[in-house]
N, CA and C atoms as a LAMMPS dump frame, in Angstrom:
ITEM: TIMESTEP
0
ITEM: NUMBER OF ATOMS
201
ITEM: BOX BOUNDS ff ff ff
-5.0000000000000000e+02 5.0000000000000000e+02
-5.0000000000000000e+02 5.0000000000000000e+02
-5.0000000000000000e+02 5.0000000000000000e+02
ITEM: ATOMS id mol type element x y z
1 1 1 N 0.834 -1.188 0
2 1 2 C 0 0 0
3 1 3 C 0.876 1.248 0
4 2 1 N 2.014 1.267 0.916
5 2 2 C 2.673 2.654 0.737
6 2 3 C 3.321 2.511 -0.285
7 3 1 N 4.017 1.698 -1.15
8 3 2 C 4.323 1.838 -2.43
9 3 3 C 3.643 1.905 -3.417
10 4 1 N 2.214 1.684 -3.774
11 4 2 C 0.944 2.526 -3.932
12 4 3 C 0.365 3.308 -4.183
13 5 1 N 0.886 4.292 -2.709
14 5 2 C 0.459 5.552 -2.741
15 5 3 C 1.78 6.245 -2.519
16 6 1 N 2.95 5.775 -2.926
17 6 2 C 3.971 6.67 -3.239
18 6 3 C 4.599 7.108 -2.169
19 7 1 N 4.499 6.402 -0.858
20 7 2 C 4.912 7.272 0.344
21 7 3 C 6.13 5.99 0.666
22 8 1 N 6.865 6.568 1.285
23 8 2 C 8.162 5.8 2.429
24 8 3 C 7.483 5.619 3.708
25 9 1 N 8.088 4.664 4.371
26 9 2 C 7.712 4.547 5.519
27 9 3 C 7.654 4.837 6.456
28 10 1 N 8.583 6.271 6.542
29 10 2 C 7.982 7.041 7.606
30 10 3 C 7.094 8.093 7.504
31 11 1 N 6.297 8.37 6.327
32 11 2 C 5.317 8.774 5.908
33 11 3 C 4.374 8.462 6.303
34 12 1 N 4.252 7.101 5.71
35 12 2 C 3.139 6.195 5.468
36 12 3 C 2.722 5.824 7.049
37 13 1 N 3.269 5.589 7.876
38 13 2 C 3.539 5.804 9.853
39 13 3 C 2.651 6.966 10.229
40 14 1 N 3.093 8.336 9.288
41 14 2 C 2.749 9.832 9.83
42 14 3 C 1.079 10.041 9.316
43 15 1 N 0.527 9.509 8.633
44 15 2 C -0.512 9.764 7.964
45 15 3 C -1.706 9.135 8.422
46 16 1 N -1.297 8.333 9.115
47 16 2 C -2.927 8.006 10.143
48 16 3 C -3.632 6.996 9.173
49 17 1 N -3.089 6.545 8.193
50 17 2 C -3.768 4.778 6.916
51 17 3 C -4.52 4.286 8.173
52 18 1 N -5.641 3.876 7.247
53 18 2 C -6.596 2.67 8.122
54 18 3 C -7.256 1.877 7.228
55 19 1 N -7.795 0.73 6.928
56 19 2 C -8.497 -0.019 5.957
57 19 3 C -9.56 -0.293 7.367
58 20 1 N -10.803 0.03 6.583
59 20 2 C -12.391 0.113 6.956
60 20 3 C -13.209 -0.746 6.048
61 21 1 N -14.294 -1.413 6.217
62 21 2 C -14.752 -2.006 5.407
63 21 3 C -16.421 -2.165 5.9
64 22 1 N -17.486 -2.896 5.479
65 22 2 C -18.628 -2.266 5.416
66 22 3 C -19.31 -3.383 6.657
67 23 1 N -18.097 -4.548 6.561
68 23 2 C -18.903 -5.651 7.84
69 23 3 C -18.271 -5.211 9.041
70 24 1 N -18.76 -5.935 9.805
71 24 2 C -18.53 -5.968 11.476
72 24 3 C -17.358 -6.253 11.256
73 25 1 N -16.945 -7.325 10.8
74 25 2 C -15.496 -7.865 11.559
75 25 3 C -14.269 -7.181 10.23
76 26 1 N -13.263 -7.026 10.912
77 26 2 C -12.267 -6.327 9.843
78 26 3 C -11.297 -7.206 9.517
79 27 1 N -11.59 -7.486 8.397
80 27 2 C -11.176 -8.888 7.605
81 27 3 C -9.357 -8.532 7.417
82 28 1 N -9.258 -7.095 7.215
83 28 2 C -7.61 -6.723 6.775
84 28 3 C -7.345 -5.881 7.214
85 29 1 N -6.225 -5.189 7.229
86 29 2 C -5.436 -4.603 8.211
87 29 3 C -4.149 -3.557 7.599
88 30 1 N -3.044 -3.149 8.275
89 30 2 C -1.974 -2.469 7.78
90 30 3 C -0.849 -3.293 8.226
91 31 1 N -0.1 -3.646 7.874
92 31 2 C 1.396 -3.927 8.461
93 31 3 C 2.318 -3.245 8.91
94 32 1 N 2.267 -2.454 9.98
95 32 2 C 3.125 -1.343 10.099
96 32 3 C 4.119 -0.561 10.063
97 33 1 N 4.781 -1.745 9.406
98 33 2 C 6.413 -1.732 9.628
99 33 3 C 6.604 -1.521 8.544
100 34 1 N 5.684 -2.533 6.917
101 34 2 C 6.304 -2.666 6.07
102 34 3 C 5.366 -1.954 5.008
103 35 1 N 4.035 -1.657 5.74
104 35 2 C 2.627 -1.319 5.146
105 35 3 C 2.326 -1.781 3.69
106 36 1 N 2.098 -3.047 4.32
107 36 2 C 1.519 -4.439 2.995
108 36 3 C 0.308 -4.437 3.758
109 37 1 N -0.835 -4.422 3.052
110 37 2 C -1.931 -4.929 3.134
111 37 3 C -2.255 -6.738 3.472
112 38 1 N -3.216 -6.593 4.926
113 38 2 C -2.647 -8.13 5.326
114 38 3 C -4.098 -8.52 5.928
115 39 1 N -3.979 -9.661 5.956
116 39 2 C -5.51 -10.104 6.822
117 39 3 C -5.528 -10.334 7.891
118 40 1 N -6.351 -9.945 8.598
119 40 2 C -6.759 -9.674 10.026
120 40 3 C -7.251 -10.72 10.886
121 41 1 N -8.231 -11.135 9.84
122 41 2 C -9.351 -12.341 10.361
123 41 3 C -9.134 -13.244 9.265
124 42 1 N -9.608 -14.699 9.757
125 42 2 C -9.244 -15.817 9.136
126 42 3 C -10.546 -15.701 7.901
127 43 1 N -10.718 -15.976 6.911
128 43 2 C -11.368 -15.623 5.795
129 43 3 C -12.124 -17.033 5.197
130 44 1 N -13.502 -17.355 5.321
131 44 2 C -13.673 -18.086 5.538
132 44 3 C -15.558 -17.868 4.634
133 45 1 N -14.562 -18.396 3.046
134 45 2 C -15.37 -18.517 2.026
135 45 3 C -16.669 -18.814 2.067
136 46 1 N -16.709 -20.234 2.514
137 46 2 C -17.868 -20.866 2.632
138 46 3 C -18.478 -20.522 3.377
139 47 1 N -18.493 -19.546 4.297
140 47 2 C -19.35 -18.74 5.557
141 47 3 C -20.181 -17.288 4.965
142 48 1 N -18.776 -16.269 4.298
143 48 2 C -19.216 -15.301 3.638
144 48 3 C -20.318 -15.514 2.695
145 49 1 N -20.101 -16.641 1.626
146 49 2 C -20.697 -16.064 0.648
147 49 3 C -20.988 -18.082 -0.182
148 50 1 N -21.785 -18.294 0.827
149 50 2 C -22.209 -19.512 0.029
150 50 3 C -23.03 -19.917 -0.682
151 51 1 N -23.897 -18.665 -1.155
152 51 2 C -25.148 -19.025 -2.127
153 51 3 C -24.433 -17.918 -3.509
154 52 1 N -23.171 -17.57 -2.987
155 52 2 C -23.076 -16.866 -4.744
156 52 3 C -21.683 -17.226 -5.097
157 53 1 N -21.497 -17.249 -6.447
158 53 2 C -20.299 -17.927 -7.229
159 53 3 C -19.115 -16.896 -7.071
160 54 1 N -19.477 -15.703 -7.293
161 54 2 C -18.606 -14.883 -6.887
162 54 3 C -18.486 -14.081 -5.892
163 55 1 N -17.492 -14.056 -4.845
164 55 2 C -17.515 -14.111 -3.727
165 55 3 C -16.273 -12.653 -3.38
166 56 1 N -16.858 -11.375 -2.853
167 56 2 C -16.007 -9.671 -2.728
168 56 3 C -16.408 -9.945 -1.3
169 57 1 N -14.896 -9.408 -1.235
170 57 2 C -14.552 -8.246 0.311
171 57 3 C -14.601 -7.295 -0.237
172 58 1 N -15.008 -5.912 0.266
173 58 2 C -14.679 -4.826 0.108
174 58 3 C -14.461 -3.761 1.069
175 59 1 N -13.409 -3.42 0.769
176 59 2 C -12.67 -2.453 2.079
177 59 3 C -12.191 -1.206 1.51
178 60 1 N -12.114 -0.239 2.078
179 60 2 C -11.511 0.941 1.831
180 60 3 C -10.703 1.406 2.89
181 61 1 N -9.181 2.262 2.209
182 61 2 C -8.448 2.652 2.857
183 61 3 C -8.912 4.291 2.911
184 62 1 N -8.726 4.812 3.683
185 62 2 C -8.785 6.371 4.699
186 62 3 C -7.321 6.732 5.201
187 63 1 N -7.163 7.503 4.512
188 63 2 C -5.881 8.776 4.584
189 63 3 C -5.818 10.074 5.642
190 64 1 N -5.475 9.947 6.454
191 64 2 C -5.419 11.387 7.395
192 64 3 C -4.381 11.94 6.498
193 65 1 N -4.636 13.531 6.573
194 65 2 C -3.537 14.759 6.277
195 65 3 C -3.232 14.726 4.893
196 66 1 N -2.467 15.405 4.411
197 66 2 C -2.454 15.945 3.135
198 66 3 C -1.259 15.023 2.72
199 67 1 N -1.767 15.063 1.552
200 67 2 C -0.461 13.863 0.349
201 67 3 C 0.023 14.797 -0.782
């Protein structure tokens, strides 16, 4: 993600990143150190989404402060 959005890592630290998403549980996360996009919660296909063939997470990342 911070290579991404073009930032170094002590940027990418300074800017307050968060990945939000629309369910209860927050499936992914930040890595802080290396800020790779990572999973949070164990992901668990056949629970999410077992009556449809194609099967979305969708999450959005949120940026504090100016880029």
């Amino acid at each position: 993600v911070a290579k991404d959005l073009g930032l170094q890592l002590t940027e990418f630290r300074d800017h307050g990143i968060r990945v939000v998403s629309e369910s209860t549980t927050q499936y992914f996360g930040l890595h802080g150190k290396m800020g790779h996009l990572v999973t949070a919660e164990r992901i668990d296909r056949e629970q999410l989404c077992e009556r449809v063939q194609q099967c979305m997470l969708r999450c959005e990342l949120i940026v504090e402060g100016q880029m």
